[in-house]
Backbone as CSV, one residue per row, in Angstrom:
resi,resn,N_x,N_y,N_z,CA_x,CA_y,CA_z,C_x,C_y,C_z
1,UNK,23.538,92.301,29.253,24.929,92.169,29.593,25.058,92.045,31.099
2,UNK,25.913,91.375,31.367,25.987,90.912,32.749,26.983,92.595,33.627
3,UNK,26.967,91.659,35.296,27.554,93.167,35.610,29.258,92.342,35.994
4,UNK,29.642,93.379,35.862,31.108,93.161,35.909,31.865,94.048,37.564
5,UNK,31.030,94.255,38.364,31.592,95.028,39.497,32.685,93.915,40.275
6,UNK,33.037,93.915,41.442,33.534,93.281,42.669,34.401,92.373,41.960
7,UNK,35.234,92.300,41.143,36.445,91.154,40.733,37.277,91.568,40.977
8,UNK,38.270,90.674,41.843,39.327,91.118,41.894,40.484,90.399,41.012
9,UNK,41.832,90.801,40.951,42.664,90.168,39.877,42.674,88.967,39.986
10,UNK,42.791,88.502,41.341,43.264,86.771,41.856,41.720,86.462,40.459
11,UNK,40.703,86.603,41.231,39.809,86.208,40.825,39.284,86.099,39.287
12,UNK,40.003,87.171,38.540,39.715,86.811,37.217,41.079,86.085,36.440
13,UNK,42.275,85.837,37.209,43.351,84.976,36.714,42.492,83.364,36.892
14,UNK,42.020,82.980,37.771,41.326,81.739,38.000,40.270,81.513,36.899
15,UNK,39.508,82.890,36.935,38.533,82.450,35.877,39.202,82.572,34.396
16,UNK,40.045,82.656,34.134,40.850,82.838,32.642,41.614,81.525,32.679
17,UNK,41.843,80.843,33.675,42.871,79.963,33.867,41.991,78.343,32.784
18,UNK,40.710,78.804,33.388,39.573,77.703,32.482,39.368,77.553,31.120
19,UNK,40.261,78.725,30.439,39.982,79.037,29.394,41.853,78.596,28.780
20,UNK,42.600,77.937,29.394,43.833,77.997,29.305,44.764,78.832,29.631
21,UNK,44.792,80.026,30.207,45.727,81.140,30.825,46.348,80.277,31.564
22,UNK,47.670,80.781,31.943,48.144,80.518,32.883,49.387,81.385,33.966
23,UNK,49.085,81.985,34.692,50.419,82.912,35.165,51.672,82.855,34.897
24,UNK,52.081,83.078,34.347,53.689,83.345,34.192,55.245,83.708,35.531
25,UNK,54.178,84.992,35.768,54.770,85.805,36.387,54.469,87.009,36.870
26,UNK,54.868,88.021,37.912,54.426,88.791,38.225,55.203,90.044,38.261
27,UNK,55.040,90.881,37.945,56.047,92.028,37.575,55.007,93.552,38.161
28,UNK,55.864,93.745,39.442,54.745,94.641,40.075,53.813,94.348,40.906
29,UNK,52.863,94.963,40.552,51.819,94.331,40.933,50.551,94.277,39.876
30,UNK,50.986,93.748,38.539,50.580,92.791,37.532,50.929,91.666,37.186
31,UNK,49.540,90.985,36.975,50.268,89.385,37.139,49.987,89.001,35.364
32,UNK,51.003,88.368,35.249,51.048,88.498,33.794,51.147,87.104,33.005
33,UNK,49.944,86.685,31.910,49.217,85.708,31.481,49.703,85.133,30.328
34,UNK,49.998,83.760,30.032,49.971,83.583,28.685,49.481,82.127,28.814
35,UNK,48.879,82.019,27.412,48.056,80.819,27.014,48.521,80.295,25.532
36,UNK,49.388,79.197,25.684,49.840,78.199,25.267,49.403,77.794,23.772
37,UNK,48.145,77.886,23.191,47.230,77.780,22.389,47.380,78.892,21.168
38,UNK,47.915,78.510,20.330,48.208,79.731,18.893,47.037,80.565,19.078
39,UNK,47.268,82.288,18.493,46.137,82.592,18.639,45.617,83.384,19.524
40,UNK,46.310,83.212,20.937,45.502,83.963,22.630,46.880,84.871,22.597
41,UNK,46.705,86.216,23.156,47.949,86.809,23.625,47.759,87.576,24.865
42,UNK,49.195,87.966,24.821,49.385,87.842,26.486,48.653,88.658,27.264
43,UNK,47.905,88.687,28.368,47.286,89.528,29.313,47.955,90.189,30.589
44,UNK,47.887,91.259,31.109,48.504,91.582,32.046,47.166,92.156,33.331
45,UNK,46.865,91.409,33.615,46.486,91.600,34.858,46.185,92.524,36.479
46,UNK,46.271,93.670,37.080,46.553,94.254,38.363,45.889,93.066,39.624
47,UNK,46.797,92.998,39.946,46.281,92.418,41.434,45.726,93.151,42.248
48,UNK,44.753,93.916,42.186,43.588,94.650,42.389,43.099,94.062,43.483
49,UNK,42.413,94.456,44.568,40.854,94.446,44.844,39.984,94.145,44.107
50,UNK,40.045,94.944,43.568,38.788,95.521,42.460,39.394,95.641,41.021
51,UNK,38.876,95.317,40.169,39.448,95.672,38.375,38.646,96.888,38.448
52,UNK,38.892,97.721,37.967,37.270,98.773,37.134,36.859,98.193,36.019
53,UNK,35.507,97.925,35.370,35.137,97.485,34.604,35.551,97.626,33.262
54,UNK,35.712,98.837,32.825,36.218,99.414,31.938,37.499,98.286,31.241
55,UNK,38.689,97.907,31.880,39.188,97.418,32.015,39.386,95.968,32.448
56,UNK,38.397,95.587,33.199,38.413,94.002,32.715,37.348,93.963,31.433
57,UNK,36.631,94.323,31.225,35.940,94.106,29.937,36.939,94.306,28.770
58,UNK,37.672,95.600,28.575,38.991,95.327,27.335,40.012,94.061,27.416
59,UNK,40.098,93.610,28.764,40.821,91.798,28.924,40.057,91.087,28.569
60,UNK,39.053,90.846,28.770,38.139,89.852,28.277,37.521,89.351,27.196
61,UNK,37.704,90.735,26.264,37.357,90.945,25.244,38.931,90.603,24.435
62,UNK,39.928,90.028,24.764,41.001,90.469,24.156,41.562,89.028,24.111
63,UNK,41.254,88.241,25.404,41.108,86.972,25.354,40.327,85.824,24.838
64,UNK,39.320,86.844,23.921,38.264,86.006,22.670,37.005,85.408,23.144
65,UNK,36.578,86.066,24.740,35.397,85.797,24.768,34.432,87.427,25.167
66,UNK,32.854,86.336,25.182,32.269,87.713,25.434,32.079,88.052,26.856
67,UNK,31.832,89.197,27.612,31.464,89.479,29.186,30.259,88.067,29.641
68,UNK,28.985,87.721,28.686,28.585,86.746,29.305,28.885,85.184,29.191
69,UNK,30.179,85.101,28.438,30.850,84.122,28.408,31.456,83.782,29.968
70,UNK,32.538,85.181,30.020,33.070,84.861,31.471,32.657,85.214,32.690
71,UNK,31.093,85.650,32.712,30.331,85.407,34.131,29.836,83.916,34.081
72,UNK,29.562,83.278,33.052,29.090,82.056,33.253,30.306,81.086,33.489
73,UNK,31.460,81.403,33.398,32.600,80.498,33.670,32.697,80.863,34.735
74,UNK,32.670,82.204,35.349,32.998,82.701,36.859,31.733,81.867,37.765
75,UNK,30.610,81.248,37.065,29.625,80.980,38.236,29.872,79.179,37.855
76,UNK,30.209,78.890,37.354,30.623,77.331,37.129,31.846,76.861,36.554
């Protein structure tokens, strides 16, 4: 399993964005996701520094892929 440290929110809205996400809106300081495509539901985001892992792994997992799905989208 890949490592999931140093992401910050910007950074995993971009990498979700490949997958069809798209920002909505921002409420707070969560930026908040929806993807167009029957099926995906909505994500809410912290505009973080940092995610804790814990927590981007339950997004990621929620958006229907696996952790080494979206390091390999994060590196290409």
């Amino acid at each position: 399993m890949g490592r999931l440290s140093n992401i910050s929110g910007r950074e995993t809205v971009k990498i979700l964005s490949k997958i069809g996400y798209q920002q909505v809106r921002q409420e707070g300081s969560h930026m908040i996701l929806y993807n167009p495509k029957p099926g995906f539901p909505i994500l809410s985001i912290p505009d973080h520094k940092e995610i804790a892992p814990g927590l981007l792994r339950a997004q990621i997992k929620r958006a229907g892929l696996s952790v080494e799905d979206f390091l390999k989208l994060k590196k290409g």
